[in-house]
C-alpha positions as CSV (number, residue, x, y, z in Angstrom):
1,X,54.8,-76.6,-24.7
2,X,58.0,-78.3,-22.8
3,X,57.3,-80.0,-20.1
4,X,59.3,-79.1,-16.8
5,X,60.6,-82.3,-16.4
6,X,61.9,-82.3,-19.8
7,X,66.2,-82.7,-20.1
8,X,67.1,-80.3,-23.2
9,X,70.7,-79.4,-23.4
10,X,71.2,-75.9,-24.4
11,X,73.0,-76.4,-27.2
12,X,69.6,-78.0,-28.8
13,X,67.0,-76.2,-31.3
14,X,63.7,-76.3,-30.0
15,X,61.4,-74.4,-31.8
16,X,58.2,-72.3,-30.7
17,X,55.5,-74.3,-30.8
18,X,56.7,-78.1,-30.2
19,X,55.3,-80.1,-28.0
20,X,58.2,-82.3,-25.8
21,X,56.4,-84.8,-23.2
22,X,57.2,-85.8,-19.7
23,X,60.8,-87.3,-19.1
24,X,62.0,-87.0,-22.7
25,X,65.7,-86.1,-23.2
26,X,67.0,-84.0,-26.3
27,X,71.1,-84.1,-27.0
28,X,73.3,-81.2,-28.0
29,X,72.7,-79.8,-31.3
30,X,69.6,-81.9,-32.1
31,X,66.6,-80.2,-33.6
32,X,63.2,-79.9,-33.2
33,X,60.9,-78.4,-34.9
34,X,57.6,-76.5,-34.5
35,X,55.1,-78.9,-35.3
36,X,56.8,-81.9,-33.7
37,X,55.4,-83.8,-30.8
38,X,57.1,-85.5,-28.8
39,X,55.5,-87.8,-26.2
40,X,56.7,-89.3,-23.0
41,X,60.5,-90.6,-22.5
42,X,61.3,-89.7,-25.9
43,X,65.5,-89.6,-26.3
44,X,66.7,-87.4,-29.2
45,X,70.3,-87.7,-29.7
46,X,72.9,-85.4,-30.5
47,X,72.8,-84.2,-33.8
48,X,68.9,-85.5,-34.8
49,X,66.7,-83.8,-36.4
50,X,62.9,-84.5,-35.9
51,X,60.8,-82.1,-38.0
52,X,57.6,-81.5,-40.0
53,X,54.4,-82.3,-39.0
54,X,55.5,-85.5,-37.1
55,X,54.3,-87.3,-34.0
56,X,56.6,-89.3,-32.0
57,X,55.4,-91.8,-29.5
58,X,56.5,-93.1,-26.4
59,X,59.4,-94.1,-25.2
60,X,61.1,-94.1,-28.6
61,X,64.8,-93.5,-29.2
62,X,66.0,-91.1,-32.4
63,X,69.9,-91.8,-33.4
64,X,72.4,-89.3,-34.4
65,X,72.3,-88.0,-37.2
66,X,68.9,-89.5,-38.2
67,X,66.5,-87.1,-40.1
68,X,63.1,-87.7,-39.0
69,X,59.9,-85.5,-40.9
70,X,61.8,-83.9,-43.9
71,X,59.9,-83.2,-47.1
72,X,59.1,-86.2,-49.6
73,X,61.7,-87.4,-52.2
74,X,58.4,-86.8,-54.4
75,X,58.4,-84.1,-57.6
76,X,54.8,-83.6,-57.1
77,X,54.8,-82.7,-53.8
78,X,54.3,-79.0,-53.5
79,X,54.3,-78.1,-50.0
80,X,50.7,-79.7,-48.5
81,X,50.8,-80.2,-44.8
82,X,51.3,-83.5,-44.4
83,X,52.0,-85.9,-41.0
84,X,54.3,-88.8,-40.1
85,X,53.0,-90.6,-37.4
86,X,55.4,-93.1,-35.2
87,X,54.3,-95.2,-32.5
88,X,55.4,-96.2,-29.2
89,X,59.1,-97.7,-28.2
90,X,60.4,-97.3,-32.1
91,X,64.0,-96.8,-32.4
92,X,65.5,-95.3,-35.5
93,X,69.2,-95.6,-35.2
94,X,71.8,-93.5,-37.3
95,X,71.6,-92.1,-40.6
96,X,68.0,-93.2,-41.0
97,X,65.2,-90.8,-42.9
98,X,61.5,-90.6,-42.6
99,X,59.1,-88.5,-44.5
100,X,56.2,-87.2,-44.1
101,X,53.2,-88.0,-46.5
102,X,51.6,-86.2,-49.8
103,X,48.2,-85.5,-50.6
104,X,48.1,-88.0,-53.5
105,X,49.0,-90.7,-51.2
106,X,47.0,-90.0,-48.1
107,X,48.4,-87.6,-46.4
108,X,49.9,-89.9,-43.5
109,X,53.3,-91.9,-43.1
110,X,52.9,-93.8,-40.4
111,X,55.3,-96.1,-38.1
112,X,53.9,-98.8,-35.9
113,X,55.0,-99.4,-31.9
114,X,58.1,-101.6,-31.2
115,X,59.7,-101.1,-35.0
116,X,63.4,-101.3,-35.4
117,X,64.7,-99.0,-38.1
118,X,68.2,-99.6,-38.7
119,X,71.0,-97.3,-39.9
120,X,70.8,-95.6,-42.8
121,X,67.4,-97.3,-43.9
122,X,64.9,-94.7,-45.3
123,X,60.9,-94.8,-45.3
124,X,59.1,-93.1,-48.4
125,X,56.5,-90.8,-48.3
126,X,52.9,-92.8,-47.3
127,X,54.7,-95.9,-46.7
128,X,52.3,-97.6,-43.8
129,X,54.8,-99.9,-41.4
130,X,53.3,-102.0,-38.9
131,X,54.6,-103.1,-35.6
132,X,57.4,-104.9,-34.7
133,X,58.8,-104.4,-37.9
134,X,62.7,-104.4,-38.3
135,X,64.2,-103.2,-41.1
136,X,67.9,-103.5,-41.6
137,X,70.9,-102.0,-42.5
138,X,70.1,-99.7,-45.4
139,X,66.8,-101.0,-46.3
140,X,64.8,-98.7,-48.4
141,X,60.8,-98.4,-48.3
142,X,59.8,-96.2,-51.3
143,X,56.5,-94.3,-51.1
144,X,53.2,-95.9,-51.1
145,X,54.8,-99.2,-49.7
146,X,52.8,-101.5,-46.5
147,X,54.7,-102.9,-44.7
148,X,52.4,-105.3,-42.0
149,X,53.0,-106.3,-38.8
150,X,56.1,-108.9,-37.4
151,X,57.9,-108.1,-40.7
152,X,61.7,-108.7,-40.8
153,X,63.8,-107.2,-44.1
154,X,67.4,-108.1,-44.4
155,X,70.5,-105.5,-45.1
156,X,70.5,-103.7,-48.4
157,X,67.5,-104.7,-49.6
158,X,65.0,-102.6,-51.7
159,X,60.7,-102.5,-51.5
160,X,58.9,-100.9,-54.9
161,X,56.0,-98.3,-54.5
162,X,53.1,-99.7,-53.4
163,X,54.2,-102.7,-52.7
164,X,52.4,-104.5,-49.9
165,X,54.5,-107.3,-48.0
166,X,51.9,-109.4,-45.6
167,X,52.7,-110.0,-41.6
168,X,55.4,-112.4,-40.6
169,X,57.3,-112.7,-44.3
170,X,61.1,-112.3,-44.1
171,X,63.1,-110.6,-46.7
172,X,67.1,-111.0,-47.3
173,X,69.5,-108.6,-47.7
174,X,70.0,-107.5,-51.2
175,X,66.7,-108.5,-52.2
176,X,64.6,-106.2,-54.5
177,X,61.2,-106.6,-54.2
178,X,58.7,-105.9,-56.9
179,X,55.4,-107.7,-56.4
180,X,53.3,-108.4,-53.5
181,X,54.4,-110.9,-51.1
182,X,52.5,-113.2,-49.0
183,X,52.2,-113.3,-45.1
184,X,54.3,-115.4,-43.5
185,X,56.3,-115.9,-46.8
186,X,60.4,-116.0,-47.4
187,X,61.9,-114.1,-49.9
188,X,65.6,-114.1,-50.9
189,X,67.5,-113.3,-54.0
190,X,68.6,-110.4,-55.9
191,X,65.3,-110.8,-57.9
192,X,63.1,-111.5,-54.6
193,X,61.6,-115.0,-55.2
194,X,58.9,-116.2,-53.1
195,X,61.2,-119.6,-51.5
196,X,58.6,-120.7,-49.2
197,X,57.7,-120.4,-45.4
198,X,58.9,-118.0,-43.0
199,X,59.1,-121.1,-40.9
200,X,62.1,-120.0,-37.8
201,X,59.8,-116.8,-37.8
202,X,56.3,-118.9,-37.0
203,X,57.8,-121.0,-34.6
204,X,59.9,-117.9,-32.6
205,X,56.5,-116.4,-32.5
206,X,54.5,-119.4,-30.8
207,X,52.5,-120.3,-34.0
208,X,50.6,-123.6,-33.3
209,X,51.8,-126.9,-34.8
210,X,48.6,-127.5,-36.7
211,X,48.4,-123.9,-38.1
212,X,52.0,-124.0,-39.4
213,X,50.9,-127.9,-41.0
214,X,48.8,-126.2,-42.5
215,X,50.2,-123.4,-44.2
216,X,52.4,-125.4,-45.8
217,X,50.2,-127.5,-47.0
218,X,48.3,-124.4,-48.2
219,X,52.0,-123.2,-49.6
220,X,52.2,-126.4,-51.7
221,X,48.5,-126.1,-53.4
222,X,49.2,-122.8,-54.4
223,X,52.4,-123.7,-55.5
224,X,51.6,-126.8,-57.5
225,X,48.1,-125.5,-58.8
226,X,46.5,-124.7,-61.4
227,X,44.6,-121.5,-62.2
228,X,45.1,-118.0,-61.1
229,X,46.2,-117.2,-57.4
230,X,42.8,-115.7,-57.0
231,X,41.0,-119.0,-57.7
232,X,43.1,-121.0,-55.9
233,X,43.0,-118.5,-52.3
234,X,39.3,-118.6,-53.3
235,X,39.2,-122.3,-52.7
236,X,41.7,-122.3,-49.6
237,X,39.3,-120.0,-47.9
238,X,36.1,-122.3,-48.8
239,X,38.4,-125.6,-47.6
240,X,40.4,-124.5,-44.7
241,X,39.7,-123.5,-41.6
242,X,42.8,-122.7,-39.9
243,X,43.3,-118.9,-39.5
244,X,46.8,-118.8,-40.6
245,X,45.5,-120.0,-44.2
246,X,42.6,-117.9,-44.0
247,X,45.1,-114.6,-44.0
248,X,47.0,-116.0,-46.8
249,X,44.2,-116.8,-49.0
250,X,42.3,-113.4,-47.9
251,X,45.9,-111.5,-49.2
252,X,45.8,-113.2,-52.5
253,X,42.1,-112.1,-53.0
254,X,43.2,-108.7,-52.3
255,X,43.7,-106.0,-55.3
256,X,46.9,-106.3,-55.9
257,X,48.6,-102.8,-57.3
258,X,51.9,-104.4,-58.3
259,X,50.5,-108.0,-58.5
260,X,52.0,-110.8,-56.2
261,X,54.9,-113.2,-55.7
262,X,53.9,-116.6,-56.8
263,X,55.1,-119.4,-54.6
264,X,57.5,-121.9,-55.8
């Protein structure tokens, strides 16, 4: 179903069977395929594809050359019909690939509203990517991976399988990161050590004064502690009352699939 006020050049691929919303705009030689949907004042740019089972929202922007709802980079996938999902206002700029899910990892990849996915970066197969996320420059999100809200990674840099990396950290550019890392948290280095506080991201975002206090206070006990993380978030959730610390302490108690960064 296309819309009638739909602007699709004629040189564009637009299978039977896509849905294209009101207002969207599809460039020369971009295509689309069956099970795509597009929703309202989507742009497709010359020479995108969009394919697969794949839901775009609102208002989002796909770049030349980007390749949107291709097959997993996964052996074991054997042809299940599987989604990506991306939300409202995303913009995924040249170059960049995004693949739909597998059965073994739930099926869904999903993109959250307002994200930023930069040229060339790529987003595995059931990677789960909050919003307002920006990922850089060739970033690359293997399969399984969460990436939560407000989440900034750097140029270059690289996120293992099911690795989970909490709201607000920042990663570098050229970082490779392995293990968990904390909301809020700063990682840098080829090696992806936990450095401390995302601090320029709290205070861009508004956080309160006594919140951001207190997280690095909370930073320095777990730091400086003894014990496991566990034991020690255990304790931050029993003693603290600001919210900020009570996210942290509830990641740490978290299972952990690739265990976590520990502050330094």
């Amino acid at each position: 179903m296309i819309d009638p006020s739909a602007e699709i050049h004629p040189m564009a691929v637009v299978e039977p069977g896509a849905t294209i919303g009101p207002d969207c705009s599809i460039g020369p030689f971009a295509i689309i395929g069956a099970e795509v949907t597009l929703g309202r004042g989507v742009t497709v740019k010359p020479h995108a594809l969009v394919t697969g089972w794949t839901d775009i929202g609102d208002e989002c922007t796909i770049f030349s050359f980007a390749s949107v709802g291709e097959i997993p980079q996964d052996l074991k996938y054997a042809g299940e019909h599987t989604r990506l999902i991306v939300g409202k206002k995303c913009r995924i700029r040249e170059n960049a690939t995004l693949h739909i899910g597998t059965d073994g990892g739930g099926g869904v990849t999903r993109i959250g509203d307002s994200c930023l996915i930069m040229a060339g970066a790529h987003v595995g197969h059931d990677a789960q990517i909050g919003d307002n996320v920006i990922l850089a420059n060739y970033v690359g999100v293997a399969g399984h991976a969460v990436i939560e809200t407000n989440v900034i990674i750097g140029a270059l840099a690289g996120v293992h399988q099911f690795v989970r990396v909490g709201e607000g950290a920042m990663i570098g550019g050229l970082t490779r990161v392995t293990h968990d890392v904390m909301p809020f948290g700063l990682v840098s280095g080829p090696d992806g050590t936990l450095e401390g506080l995302n601090l320029i991201g709290l205070k861009r975002r508004g956080m309160a004064r006594d919140d951001i206090s207190a997280l690095r206070a909370a930073y320095k006990r777990l730091a400086n502690g003894d014990g496991s993380l566990a034991d020690m978030a255990q304790a931050l959730l029993q003693d603290s009352s600001s919210d900020a610390v009570q996210q942290v302490a509830r990641f740490f108690t978290d299972h952990s699939s690739r265990s976590f960064l520990r502050p330094k």
